[in-house]
C-alpha positions in Angstrom: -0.3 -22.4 8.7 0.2 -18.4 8.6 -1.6 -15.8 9.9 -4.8 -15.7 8.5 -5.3 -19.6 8.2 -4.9 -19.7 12.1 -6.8 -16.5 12.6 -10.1 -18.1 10.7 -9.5 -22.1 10.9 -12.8 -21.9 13.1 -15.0 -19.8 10.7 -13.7 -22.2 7.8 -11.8 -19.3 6.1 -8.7 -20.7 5.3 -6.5 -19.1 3.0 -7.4 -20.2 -0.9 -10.2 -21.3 0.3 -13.5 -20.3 -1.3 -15.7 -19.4 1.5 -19.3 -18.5 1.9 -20.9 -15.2 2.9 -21.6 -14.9 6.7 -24.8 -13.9 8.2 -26.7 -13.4 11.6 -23.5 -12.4 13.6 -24.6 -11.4 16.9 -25.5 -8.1 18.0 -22.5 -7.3 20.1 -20.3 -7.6 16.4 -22.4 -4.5 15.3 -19.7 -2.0 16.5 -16.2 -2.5 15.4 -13.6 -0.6 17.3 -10.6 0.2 15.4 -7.5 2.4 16.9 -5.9 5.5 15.1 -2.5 6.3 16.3 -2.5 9.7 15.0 -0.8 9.2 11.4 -2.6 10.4 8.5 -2.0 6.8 6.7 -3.6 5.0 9.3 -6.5 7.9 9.6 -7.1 7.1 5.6 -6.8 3.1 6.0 -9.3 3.2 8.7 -12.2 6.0 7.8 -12.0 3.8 4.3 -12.9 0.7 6.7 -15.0 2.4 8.1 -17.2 3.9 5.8 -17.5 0.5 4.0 -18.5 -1.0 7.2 -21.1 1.9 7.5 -22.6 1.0 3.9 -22.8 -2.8 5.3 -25.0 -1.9 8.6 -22.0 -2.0 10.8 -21.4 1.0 13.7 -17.5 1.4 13.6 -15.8 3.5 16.2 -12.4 4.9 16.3 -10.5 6.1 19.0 -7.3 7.8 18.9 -4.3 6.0 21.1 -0.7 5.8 21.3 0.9 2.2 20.0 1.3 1.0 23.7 -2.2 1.9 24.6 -3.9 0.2 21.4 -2.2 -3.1 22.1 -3.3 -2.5 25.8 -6.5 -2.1 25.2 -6.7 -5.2 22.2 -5.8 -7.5 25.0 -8.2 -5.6 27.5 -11.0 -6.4 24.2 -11.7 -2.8 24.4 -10.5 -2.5 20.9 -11.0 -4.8 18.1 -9.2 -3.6 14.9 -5.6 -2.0 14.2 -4.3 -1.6 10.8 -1.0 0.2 11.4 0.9 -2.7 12.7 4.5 -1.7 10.7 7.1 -3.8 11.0 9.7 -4.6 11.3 10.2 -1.1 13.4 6.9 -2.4 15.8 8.3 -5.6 16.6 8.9 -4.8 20.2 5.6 -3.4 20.7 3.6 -6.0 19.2 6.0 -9.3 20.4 4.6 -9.8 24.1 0.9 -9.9 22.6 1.7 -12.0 20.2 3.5 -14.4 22.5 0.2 -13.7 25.0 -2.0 -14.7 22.4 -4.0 -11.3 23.3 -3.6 -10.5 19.3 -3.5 -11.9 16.2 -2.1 -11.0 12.9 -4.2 -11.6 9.9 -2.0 -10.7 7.0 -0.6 -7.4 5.4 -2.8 -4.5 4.8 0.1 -2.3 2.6 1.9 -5.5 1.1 4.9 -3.6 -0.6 6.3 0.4 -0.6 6.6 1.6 2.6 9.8 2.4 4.8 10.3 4.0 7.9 13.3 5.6 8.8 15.2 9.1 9.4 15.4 11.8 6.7 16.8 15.3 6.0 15.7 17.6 3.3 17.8 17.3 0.2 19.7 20.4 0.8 21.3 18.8 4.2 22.1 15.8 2.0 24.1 17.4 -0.6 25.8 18.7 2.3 26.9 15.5 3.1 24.9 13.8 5.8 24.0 11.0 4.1 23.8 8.2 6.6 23.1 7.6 10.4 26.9 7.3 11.1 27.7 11.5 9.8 24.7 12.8 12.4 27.4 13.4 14.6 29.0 16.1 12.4 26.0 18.2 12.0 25.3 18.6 15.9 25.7 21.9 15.3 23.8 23.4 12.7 21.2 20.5 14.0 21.5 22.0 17.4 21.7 18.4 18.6 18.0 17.8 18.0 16.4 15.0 16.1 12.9 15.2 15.3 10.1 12.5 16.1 6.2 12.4 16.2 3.9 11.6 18.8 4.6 10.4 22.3 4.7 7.1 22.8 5.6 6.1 19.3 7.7 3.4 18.5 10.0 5.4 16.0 10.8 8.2 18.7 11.8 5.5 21.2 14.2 3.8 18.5 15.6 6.9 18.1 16.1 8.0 21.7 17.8 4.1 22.2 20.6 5.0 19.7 20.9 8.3 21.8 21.1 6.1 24.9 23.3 3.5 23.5 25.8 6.5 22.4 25.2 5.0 18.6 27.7 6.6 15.9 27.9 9.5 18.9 24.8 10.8 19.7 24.7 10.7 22.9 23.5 14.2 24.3 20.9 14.2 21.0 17.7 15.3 22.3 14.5 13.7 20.6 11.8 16.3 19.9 8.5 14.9 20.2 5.2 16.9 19.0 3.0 15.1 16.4 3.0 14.2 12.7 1.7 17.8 11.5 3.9 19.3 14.3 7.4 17.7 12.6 6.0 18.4 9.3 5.3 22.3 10.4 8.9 21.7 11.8 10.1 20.7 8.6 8.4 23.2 6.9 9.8 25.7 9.0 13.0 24.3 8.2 12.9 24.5 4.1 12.2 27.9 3.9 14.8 28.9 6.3 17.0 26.2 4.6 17.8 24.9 7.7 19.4 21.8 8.8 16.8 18.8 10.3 17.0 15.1 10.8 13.6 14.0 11.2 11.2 10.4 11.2 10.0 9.9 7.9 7.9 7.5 5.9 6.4 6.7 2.7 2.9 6.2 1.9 3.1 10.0 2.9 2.7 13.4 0.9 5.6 14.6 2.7 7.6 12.2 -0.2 5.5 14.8 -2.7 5.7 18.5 -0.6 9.3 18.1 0.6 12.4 17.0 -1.0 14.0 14.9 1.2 16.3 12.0 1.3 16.5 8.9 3.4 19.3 7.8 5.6 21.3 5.2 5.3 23.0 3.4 8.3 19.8 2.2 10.0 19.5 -1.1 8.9 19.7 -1.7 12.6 17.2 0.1 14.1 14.3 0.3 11.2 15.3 -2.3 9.0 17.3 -3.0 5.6 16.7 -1.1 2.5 16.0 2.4 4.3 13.7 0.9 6.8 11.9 -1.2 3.9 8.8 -1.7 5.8 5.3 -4.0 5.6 2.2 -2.7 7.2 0.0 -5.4 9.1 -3.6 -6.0 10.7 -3.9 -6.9 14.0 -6.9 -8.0 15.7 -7.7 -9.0 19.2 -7.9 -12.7 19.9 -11.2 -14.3 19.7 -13.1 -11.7 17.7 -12.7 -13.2 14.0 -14.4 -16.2 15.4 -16.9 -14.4 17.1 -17.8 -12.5 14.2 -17.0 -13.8 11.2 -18.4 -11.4 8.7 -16.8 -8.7 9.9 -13.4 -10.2 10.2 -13.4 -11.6 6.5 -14.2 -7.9 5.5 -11.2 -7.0 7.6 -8.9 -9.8 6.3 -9.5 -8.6 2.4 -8.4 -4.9 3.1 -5.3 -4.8 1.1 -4.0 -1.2 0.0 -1.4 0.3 -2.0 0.9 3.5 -1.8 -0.6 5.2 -4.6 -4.3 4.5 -3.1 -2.5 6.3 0.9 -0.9 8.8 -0.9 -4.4 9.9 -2.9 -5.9 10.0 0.5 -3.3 11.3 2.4 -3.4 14.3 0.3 -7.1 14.9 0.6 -6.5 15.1 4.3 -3.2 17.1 4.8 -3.8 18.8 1.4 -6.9 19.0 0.5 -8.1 19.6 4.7 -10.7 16.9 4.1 -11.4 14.6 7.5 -11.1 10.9 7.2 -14.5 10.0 6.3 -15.3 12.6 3.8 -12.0 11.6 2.1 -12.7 8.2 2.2 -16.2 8.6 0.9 -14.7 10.7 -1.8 -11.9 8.0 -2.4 -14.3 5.2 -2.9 -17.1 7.1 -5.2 -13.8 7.9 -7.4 -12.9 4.3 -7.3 -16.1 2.0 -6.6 -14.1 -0.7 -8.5 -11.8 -1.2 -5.3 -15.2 -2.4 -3.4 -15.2 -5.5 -5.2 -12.1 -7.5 -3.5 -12.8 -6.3 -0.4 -16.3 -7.5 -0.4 -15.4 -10.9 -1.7 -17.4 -13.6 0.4 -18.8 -10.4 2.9 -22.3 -9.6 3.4 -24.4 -6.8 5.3 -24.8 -7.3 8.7 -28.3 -8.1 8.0 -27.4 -11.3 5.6 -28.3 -9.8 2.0 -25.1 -9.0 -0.5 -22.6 -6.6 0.6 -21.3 -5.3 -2.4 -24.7 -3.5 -3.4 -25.5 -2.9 0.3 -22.1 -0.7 0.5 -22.9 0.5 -3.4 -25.9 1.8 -2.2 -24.9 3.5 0.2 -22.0 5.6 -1.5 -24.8 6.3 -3.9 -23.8 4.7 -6.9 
């Protein structure tokens, strides 16, 4: 059985399986807590989530925490919801969960088209550091700094292991860490002074749009084949499909595409929307999107979903 068959055997929502709309959860489903880590993809994926949930009679709450802290606090059950599980670069972060049973892993919310891996702007390329193994060479004009995100994340420490391991020689490589807007500002900085940079990058992500960059190869490895070919996955925390249903189906058909991040990424970095006002904006541009998603969901108080959240975007 996969994922979501053994996350909702016991609500009957087995995968292929037509299922019927749930009703009369109990009151303590109302709020649904979803984590942010701080990337602008998860923001989008989640104040989408969000403001459907809103439009369904739902109180969602996000709260902003580093990867080891959101799977922390899924097995405390102080959080219900994360929707940046990628992998395979996460595996180490979400394996002792999973072996726990704290989590569970209900399917993939971004299916195909992302990657995770490093990068250097096109101009550093042509120079001729094309792969993980010709770092080494540009320590230099790189002044022996490689460029990660936020604390705690799992692509800084992969990074800082290759340092530690002495990986294609780069030992003495220091790993900046700042945020997502920080690197990019970095980057930024970077480009108009046409300066060498190695840096995390990833795709759903403007940056793929603003910048042009190129992806190492020679990290099959450490972020995966294919230029750290990637699959982005839900996660929930163990026992609270079954105790609310509903919700969790909602959850479970959340499936999103690269084009449908990168459109909402760019009302955010671009644009300077927040999440909600560019989800609200996302789904009143694209109200057709609402109907897989609210396959088999109702509103929290038992009527239809689909008009419930319809109504509520105000179309």
């Amino acid at each position: 059985m996969n994922y979501l068959g053994k996350a909702f055997a016991i609500a009957g929502l087995l995968v292929g399986v037509s299922a019927p709309a749930f009703a009369g959860e109990p009151e303590s489903c109302k709020a649904v807590r979803f984590s942010d880590v701080g990337w602008t993809d998860i923001t989008s994926t989640t104040a989408i989530a969000s403001s459907i949930l809103k439009g369904l009679g739902y109180q969602p709450e996000t709260t902003v925490l580093s990867i080891p802290v959101t799977y922390a606090s899924m097995k405390a059950k102080d959080i219900d919801v994360y929707l940046g599980d990628w992998q395979p670069s996460m595996e180490n972060d979400r394996k002792p969960y999973l072996e726990d049973k704290s989590i569970t892993v209900i399917g993939a919310n971004l299916p195909v088209g992302a990657k995770y891996t490093l990068a250097v702007p096109e101009y550093t390329y042509d120079k001729g550091l094309h792969d993980f193994a010709d770092i080494a060479r540009f320590r230099d004009s790189l002044q022996g700094k490689l460029y990660g995100i936020e604390p705690g994340n799992n692509g800084n420490r992969l990074v800082q292991g290759l340092i530690d391991a002495n990986k294609n020689g780069l030992k003495g490589f220091q790993v900046v860490e700042s945020s997502e807007q920080g690197m990019l500002a970095q980057l930024q900085g970077a480009v108009a002074r046409h300066e060498d940079m190695v840096f995390l990058a990833w795709a759903p992500h403007p940056m793929n749009v603003n910048f042009k960059i190129r992806y190492l190869a020679g990290g099959d490895d450490t972020f995966g084949p294919d230029y750290g070919k990637a699959v982005v996955y839900t996660n929930v925390r163990a026992g609270w499909a079954e105790q609310c249903p509903n919700a969790a189906r909602f959850i479970a058909n959340l499936k999103f595409t690269v084009e449908l991040e990168n459109q909402m990424m760019q009302m955010i970095t671009g644009d300077g929307l927040d999440g909600p006002t560019a989800a609200e904006k996302y789904l009143k541009a694209n109200p057709a999107m609402l109907e897989a998603w609210l396959a088999g969901v109702t509103a929290f108080g038992g009527q239809s979903g689909l008009p419930a959240v319809r109504k509520s975007l105000g179309l």
